[in-house]
C-alpha positions as CSV (number, residue, x, y, z in Angstrom):
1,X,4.4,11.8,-5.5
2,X,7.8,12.0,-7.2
3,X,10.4,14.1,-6.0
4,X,13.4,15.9,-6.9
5,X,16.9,17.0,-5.2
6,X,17.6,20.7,-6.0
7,X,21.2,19.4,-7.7
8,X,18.8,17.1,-10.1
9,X,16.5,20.6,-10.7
10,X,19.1,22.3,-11.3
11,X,20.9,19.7,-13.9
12,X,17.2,19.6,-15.5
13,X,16.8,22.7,-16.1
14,X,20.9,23.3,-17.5
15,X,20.1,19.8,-19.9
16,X,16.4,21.7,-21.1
17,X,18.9,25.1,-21.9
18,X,21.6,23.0,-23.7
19,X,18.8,21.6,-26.0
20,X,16.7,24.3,-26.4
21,X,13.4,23.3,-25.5
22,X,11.1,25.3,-24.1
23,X,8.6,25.2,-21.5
24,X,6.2,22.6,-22.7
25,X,8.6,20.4,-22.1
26,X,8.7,18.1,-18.9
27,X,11.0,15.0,-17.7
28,X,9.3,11.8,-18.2
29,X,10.4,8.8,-15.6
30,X,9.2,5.5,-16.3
31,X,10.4,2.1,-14.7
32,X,11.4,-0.4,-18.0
33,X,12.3,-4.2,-17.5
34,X,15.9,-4.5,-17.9
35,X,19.2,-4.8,-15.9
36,X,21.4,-6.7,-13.6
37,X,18.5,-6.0,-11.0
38,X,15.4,-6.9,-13.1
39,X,14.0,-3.2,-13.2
40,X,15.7,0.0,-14.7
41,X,15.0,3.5,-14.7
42,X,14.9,5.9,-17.7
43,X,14.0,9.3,-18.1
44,X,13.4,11.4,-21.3
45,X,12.3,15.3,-21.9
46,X,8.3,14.9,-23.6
47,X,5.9,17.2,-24.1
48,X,3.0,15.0,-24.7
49,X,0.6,13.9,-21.6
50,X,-0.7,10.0,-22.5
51,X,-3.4,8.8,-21.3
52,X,-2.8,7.4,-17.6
53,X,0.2,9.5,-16.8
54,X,0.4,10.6,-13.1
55,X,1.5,14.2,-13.4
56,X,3.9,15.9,-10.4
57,X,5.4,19.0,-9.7
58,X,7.8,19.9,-6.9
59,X,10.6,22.4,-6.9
60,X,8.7,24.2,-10.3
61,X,9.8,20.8,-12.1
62,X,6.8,18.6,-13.8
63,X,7.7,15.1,-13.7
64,X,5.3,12.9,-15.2
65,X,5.3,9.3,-15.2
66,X,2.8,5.9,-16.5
67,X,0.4,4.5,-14.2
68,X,2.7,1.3,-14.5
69,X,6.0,3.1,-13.7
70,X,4.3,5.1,-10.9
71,X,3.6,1.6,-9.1
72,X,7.6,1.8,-8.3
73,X,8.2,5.3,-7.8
74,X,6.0,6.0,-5.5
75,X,7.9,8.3,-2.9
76,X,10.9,8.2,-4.9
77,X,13.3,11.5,-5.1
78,X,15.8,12.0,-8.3
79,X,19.2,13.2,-7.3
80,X,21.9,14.0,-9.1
81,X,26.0,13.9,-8.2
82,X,28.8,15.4,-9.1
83,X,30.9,13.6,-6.9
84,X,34.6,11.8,-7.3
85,X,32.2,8.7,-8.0
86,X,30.8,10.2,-10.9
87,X,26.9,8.6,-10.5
88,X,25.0,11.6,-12.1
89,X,21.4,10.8,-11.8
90,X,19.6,8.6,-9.7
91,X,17.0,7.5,-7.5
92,X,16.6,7.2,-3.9
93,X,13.6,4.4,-4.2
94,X,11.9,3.4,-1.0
95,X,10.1,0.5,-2.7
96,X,13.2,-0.7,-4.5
97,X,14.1,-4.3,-2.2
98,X,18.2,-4.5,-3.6
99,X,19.7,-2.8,-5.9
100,X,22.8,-3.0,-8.3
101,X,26.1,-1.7,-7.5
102,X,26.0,0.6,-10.4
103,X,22.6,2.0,-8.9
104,X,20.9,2.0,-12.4
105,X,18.6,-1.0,-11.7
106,X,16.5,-2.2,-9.2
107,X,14.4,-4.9,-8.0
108,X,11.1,-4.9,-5.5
């Protein structure tokens, strides 16, 4: 299962208003290679299922995610912050070993 903070529903949902996309629309989460960690995190409104996807909902949000990128996630929540230090989204991973000090890559 993947998770997610009521601030990072409720970010979601204002980002799905401020483009206009309607409900078919869901917030993809995959795991790419990349960053000072070895592992980054991106996320991207879809409306297509793929073959393979792992398919979650919690909070009324459907997050969906590759088999691959599921592997990492596992038991993962997405937050979001408005705080003074300005991080916006991210990801509290159990699985992830270290992370960066940026908190935008990760490495198991």
């Amino acid at each position: 299962m993947i998770f997610i903070s009521d601030d990072a529903k409720n970010k979601v949902l204002e980002l799905k208003n401020q483009a206009h996309l309607n409900n078919d629309y869901f917030l993809r989460v995959s795991v790419v290679g990349g960053g000072c960690s070895g592992l980054s995190y991106k996320m991207d409104f879809d409306n297509e299922i793929k073959t393979g996807d792992q398919v979650f909902e919690d909070k009324g949000i459907k997050l969906v995610t590759d088999l691959k990128s599921f592997l990492y996630l596992f038991e993962t929540e997405l937050n979001f912050s408005r705080g003074l230090d300005g991080k916006g989204f991210y990801f509290q991973n159990p699985n992830a070993a270290r992370t960066c000090g940026c908190g935008e890559s990760f490495a198991v």
